[in-house]
C-alpha positions as CSV (number, residue, x, y, z in Angstrom):
1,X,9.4,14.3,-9.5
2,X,7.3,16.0,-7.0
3,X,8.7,17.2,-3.4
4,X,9.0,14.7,-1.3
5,X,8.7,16.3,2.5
6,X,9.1,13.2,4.7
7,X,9.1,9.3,4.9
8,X,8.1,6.8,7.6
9,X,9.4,3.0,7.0
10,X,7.3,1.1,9.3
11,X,8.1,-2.6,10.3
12,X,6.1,-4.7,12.4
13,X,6.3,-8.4,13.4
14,X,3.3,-11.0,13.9
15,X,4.5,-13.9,15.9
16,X,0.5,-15.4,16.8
17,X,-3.3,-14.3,18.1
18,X,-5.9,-15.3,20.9
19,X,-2.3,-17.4,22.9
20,X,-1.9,-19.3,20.0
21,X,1.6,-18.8,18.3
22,X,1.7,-18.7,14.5
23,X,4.2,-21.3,13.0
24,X,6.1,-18.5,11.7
25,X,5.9,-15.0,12.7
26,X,4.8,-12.5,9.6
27,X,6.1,-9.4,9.2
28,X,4.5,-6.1,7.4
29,X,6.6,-3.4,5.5
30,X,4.9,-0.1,4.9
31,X,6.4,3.0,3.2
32,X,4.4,6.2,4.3
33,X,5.7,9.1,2.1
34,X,4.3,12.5,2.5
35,X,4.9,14.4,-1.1
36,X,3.4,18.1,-2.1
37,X,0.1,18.2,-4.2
38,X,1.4,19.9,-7.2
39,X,-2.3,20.3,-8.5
40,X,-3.6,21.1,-5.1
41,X,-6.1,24.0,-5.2
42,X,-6.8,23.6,-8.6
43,X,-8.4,21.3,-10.9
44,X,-5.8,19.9,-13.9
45,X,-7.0,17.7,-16.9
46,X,-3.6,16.1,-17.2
47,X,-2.5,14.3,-14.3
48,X,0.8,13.2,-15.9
49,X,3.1,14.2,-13.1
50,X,1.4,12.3,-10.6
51,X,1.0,9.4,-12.3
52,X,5.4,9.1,-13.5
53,X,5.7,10.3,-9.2
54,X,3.5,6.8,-8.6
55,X,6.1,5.1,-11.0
56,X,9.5,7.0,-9.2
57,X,7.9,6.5,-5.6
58,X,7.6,2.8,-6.2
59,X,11.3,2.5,-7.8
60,X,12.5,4.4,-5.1
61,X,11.0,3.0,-2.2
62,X,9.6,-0.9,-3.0
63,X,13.4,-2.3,-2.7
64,X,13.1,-1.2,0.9
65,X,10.5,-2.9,2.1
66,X,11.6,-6.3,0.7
67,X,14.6,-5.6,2.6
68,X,12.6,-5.6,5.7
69,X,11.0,-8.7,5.5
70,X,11.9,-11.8,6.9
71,X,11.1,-14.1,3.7
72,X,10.2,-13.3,0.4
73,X,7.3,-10.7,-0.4
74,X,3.6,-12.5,-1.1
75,X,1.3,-9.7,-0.2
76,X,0.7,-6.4,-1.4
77,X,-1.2,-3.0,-1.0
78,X,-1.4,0.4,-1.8
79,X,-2.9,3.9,-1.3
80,X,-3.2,7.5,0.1
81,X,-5.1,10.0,1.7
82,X,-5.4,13.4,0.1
83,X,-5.2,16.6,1.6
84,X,-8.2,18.5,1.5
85,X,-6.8,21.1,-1.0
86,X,-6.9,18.0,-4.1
87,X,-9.1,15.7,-5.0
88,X,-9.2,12.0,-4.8
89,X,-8.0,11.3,-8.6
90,X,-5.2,12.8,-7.6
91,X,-4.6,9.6,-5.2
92,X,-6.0,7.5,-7.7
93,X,-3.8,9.0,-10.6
94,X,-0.5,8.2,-8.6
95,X,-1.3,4.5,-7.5
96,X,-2.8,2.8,-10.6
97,X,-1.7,3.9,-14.0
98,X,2.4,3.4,-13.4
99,X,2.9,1.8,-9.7
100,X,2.4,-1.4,-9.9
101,X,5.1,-2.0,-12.7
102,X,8.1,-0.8,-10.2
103,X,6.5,-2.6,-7.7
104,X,6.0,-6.0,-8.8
105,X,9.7,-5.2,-10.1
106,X,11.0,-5.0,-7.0
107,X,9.3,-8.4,-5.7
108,X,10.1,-10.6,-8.7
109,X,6.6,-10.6,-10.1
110,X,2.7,-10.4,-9.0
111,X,-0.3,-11.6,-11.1
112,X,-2.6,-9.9,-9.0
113,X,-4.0,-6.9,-9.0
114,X,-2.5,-4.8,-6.0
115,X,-5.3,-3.9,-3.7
116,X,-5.6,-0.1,-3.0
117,X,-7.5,2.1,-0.9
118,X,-7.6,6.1,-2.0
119,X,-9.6,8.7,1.0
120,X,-9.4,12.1,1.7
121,X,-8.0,13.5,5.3
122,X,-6.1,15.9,7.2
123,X,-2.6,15.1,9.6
124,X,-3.1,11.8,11.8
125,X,-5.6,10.5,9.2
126,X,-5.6,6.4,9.4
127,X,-5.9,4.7,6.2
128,X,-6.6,0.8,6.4
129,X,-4.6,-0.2,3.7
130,X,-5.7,-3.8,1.8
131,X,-3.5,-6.2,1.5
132,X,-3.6,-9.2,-0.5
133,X,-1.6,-12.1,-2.0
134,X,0.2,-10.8,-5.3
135,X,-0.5,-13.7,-7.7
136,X,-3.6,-15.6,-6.4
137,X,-6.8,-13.1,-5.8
138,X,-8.6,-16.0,-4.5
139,X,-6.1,-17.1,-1.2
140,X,-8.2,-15.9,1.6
141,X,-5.3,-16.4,4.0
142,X,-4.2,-13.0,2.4
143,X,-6.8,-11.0,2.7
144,X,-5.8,-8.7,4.7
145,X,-5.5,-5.0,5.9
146,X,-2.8,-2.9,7.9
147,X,-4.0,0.5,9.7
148,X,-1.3,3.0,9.5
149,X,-1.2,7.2,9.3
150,X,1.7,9.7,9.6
151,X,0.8,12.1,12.7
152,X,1.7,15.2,10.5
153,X,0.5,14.6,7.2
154,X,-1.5,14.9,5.0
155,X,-1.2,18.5,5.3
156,X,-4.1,20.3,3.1
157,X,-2.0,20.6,0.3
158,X,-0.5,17.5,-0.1
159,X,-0.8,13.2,-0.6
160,X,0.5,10.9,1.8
161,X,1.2,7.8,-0.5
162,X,1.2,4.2,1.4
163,X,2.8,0.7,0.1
164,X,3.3,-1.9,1.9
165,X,4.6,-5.7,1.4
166,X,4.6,-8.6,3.7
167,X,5.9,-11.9,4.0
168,X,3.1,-14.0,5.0
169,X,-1.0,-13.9,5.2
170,X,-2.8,-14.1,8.5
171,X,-1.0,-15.6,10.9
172,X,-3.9,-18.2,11.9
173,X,-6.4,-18.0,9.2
174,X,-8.7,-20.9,8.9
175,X,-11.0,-20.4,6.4
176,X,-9.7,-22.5,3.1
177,X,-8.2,-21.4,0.1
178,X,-9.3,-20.3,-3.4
179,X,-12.5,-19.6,-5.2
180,X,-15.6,-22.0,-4.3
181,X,-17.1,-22.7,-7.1
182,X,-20.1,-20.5,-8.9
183,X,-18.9,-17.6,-5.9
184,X,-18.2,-14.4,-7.3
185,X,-16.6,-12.9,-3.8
């Protein structure tokens, strides 16, 4: 497991837009975990350790976020930002080979792909992290994005490693549901 050197647990409550309250407020679970780069500085074929520390980050964490929901979790993101001692695959190699299984573990399923965003950045670097709703692609509702960063990290030789979870889509989205047909997007 790599070093982890500190964690932020972020909560935030929706409850409407524009003076218009939502019928139910929504709320937003983020996990912001700062870990050390082992393969910073260097380049490494192998990127086996990061990709089990996606997997153990995920088990350890996912449970809790669905504790800080209101309801039950039906949105879902992921990412990180990279120091600038690695490389983006190193982001990449955490969040998609092993993260999604604890993950969609933890929230009692997900047929959806988990939206992800991967940048490189230094301390205070803000990561719009994609959100969508874990087992229909299509439900524009849940499109949907959170802005978060960690003041101090990441430092150059390390990953800050995002996931968040919320209970709900936009809080007054109006623009239908599903996949028109023939549209690709």
């Amino acid at each position: 497991m790599v070093e982890i050197r500190k964690v932020s647990l972020l909560r935030e409550e929706a409850f409407g837009e524009m003076s218009h309250a939502a019928k139910r407020p929504v709320v937003r679970a983020v996990a912001l975990i700062a870990i050390q780069n082992p393969f910073a500085r260097r380049f490494v074929g192998d990127l086996t350790e990061l990709v089990d520390a996606g997997a153990a980050l995920a088990q350890r964490f996912a449970a809790d976020l669905v504790k800080m929901l209101h309801g039950p979790p039906v949105s879902y993101g992921k990412g990180a930002i990279v120091g600038s001692m690695g490389e983006l695959e190193h982001g990449h190699a955490l969040l998609h080979p092993r993260m999604g299984a604890p993950l969609r573990a933890a929230i009692g399923g997900g047929a959806a792909l988990i939206p992800s965003s991967v940048k490189m950045g230094g301390p205070g670097t803000a990561l719009d992290l994609p959100l969508g709703h874990k087992d229909d692609a299509w439900s524009r509702g849940h499109f949907d994005a959170i802005t978060v960063m960690m003041g101090d990290a990441p430092r150059p030789e390390e990953i800050l490693v995002v996931m968040a979870l919320a209970d709900g889509g936009r809080l007054l989205h109006r623009i239908g549901e599903g996949a028109p047909r023939g549209a690709t997007a």
